[in-house]
C-alpha positions in Angstrom: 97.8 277.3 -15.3 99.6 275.2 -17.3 99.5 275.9 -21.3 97.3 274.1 -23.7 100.2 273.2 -25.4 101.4 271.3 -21.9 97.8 269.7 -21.4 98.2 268.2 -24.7 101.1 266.3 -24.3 100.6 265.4 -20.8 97.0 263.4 -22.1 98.9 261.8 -25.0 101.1 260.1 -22.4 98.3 259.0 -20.1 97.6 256.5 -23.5 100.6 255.7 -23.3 100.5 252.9 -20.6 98.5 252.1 -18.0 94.8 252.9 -17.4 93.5 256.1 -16.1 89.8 257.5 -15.4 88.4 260.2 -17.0 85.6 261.4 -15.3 82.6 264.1 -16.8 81.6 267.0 -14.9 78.6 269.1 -16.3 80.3 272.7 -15.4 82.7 274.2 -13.6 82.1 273.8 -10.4 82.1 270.0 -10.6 85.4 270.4 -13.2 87.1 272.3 -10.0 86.2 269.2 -7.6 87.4 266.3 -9.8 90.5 268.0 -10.6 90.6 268.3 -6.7 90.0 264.4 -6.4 93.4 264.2 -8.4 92.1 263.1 -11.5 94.2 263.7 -14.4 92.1 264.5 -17.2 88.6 265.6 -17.6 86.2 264.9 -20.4 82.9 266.9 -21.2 79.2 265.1 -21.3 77.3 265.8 -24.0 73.9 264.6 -22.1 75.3 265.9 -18.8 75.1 269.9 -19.9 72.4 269.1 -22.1 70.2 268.0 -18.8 71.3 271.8 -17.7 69.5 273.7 -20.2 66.3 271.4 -20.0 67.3 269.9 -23.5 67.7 266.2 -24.0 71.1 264.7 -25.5 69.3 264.0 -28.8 68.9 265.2 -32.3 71.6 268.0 -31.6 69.1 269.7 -29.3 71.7 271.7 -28.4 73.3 273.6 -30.9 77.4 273.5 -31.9 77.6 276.7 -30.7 76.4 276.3 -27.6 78.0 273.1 -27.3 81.6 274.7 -28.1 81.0 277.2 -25.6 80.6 275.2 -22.7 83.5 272.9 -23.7 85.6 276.1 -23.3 84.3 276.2 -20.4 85.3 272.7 -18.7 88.5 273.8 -20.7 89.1 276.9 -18.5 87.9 275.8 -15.4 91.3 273.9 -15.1 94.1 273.2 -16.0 93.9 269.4 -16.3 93.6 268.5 -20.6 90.2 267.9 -21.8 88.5 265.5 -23.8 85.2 266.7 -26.3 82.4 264.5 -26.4 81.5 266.1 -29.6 78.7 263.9 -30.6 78.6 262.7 -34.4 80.6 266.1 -35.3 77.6 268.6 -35.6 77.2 267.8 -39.7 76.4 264.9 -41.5 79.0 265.8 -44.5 82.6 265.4 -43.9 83.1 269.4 -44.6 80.9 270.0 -41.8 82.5 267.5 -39.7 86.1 269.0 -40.4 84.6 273.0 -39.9 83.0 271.7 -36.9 85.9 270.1 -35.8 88.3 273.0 -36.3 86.1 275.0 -34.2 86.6 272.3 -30.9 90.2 272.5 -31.4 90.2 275.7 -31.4 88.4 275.7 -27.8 91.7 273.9 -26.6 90.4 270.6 -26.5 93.8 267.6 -25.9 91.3 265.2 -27.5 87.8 264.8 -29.1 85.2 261.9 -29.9 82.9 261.6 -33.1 80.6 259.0 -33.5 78.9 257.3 -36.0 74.5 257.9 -34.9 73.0 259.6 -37.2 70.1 260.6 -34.6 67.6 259.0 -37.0 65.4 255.9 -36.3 64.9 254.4 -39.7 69.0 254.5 -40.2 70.5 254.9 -37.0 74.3 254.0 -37.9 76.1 256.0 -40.8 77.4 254.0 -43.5 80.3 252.4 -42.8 82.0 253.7 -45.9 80.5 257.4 -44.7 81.9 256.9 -40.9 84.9 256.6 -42.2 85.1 259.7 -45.0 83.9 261.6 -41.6 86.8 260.1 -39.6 89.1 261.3 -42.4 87.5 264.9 -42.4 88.4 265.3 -38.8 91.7 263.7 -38.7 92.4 266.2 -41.3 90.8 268.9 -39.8 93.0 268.0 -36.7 96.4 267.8 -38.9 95.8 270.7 -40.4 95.5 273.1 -36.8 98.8 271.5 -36.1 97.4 270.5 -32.5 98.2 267.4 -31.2 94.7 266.6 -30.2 93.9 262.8 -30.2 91.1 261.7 -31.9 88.5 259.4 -31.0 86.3 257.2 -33.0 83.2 255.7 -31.5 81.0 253.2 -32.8 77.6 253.3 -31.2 76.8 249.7 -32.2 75.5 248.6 -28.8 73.6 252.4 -27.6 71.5 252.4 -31.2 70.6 248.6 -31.1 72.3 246.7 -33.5 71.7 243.1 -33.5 75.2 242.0 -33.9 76.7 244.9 -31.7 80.4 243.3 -30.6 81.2 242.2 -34.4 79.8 245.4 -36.0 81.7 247.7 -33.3 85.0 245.9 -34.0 84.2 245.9 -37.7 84.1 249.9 -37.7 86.5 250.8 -35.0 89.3 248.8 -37.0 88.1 251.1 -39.7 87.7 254.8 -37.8 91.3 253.1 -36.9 92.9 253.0 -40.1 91.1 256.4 -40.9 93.1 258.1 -38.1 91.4 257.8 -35.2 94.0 257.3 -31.8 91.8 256.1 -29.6 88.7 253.7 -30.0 85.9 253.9 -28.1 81.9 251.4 -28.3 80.1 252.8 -25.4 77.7 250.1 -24.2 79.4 246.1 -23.5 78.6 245.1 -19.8 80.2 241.9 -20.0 84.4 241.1 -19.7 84.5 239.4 -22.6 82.9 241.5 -25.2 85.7 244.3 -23.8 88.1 242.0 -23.5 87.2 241.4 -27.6 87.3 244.7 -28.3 90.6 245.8 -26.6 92.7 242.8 -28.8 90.4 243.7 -32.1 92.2 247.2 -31.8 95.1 246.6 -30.2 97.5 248.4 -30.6 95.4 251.5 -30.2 94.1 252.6 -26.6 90.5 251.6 -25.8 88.1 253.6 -24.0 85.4 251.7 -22.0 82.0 253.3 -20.8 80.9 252.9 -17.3 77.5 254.5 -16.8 76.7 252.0 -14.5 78.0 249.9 -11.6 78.5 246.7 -13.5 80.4 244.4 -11.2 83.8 246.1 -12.7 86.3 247.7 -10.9 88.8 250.3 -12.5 91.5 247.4 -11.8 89.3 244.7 -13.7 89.4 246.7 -16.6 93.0 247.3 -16.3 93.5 244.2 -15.9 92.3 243.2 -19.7 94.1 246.2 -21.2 91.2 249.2 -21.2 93.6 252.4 -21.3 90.5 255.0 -20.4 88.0 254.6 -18.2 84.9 257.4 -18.8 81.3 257.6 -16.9 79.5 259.7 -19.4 76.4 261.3 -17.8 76.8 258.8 -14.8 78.1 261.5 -12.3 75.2 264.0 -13.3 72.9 261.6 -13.3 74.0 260.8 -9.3 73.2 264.1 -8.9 69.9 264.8 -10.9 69.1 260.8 -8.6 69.8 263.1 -5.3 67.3 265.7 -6.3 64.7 263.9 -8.0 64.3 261.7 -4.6 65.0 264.8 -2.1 62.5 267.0 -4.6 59.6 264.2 -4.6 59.7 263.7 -0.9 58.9 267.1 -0.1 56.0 267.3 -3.4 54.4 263.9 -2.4 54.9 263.7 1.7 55.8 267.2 3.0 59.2 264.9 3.8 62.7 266.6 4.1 63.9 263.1 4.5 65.6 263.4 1.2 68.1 266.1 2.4 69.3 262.9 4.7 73.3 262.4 3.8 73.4 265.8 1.4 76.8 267.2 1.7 76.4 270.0 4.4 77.2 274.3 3.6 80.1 274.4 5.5 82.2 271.4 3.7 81.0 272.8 -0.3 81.4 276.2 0.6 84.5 276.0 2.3 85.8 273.8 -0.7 85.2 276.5 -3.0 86.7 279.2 -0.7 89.9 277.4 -0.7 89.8 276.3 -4.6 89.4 280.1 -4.8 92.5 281.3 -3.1 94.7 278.2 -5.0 92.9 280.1 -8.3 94.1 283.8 -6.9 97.3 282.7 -5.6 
């Protein structure tokens, strides 16, 4: 497996150029079959685990330290680098943010996302003036580990409703920008042009675009304007919790196994995991 070190600098050159998908498995088993697909990084869902330990993605329901021990976990499973979706940072000080932040590097992260959602209602955006002493604290917290991790700074403009979401995103990205962020990332445009807005607001600096949903955009549309990372968030666990739920309410409501119809058989996961266990021993 290749060192952390290695992962590191291999995901610094995927920004480089290009575009490249990085998808979000939930736990191992689904970081094993990505890495599989041929993916070339991986990046951990915040909602995806939380959905695992009947918790919903909000209000840091799920603790730091729980959250830092499954993203050691996707780090392990593989050895393809890792991106943290590490919420707004675990604090709403900078001095948590950087401790906090510390600790994800530690976990041997290539890269981590903060955001700027405070999880409250009446004032769901930080301050802009506080995003960006939080951006600071974790660029710092970064510099001073000596990793080269990249840092991401989201805004989450569109996700908490904010009536002028494209202008207020590009607002603070060009901020979490010149605070030290490497890559910037609003989760939540649907439309070309907004994207397209956002990638030449930035640019220089890599964009990461959300796609939760299938929006009419193909990973060579987005390309095609300049997106260097593609991410799905809690999409791919949320095909799977779809494939459940349906399979799940068929038998509860009509005594139906119709659900099980097109479920990938035994023989094809198990024998995927057989082999992917003899590459692991070999």
């Amino acid at each position: 497996m290749s060192s952390i070190a290695a992962r590191r600098a291999a995901f610094r050159t995927l920004h480089e150029r290009g575009c490249f998908v990085i998808p979000n498995p939930w736990d191992a088993g689904t970081a094993r079959y990505l890495r599989h697909l041929g993916f070339k990084a991986l990046a951990t869902t915040s909602s995806g685990f939380s959905f695992t330990k009947a918790l919903p993605d909000t209000d840091w329901a799920v603790p730091v330290e729980m959250a830092l021990a499954h993203i050691a976990e996707i780090v392990d499973a593989t050895e393809l680098p890792v991106n943290a979706d590490f919420e707004s940072g675990y604090a709403h000080e900078p001095e948590g943010v950087a401790a906090n932040v510390a600790a994800c590097v530690a976990a041997g992260v290539a890269g981590l996302s903060i955001e700027d959602a405070t999880g409250d209602k009446s004032k769901p955006l930080y301050d802009l003036a506080l995003g960006v002493e939080r951006m600071r604290a974790a660029r710092a917290a970064i510099d001073a580990s000596g990793a080269e991790v990249l840092l991401t700074g989201r805004a989450e403009c569109y996700l908490v409703g904010h009536p002028d979401p494209l202008k207020e995103s590009i607002r603070r990205l060009q901020a979490y920008a010149e605070a030290g962020a490497d890559v910037l990332y609003a989760p939540g445009p649907r439309k070309r042009d907004e994207i397209k807005a956002i990638v030449e607001a930035v640019a220089p600096k890599p964009v990461n675009v959300l796609m939760s949903s299938n929006v009419g955009l193909a990973v060579e549309d987005l390309a095609a304007i300049g997106v260097r990372r593609i991410s799905v968030g809690s999409a791919l666990s949320r095909a799977a919790w779809g494939a459940f739920i349906r399979a799940a309410k068929a038998i509860a409501r009509d005594g139906s196994f119709a659900g099980f119809d097109g479920s990938v058989s035994f023989a094809e996961l198990n024998g995927f995991f057989r082999e992917d266990l003899k590459e692991r021993s070999s």
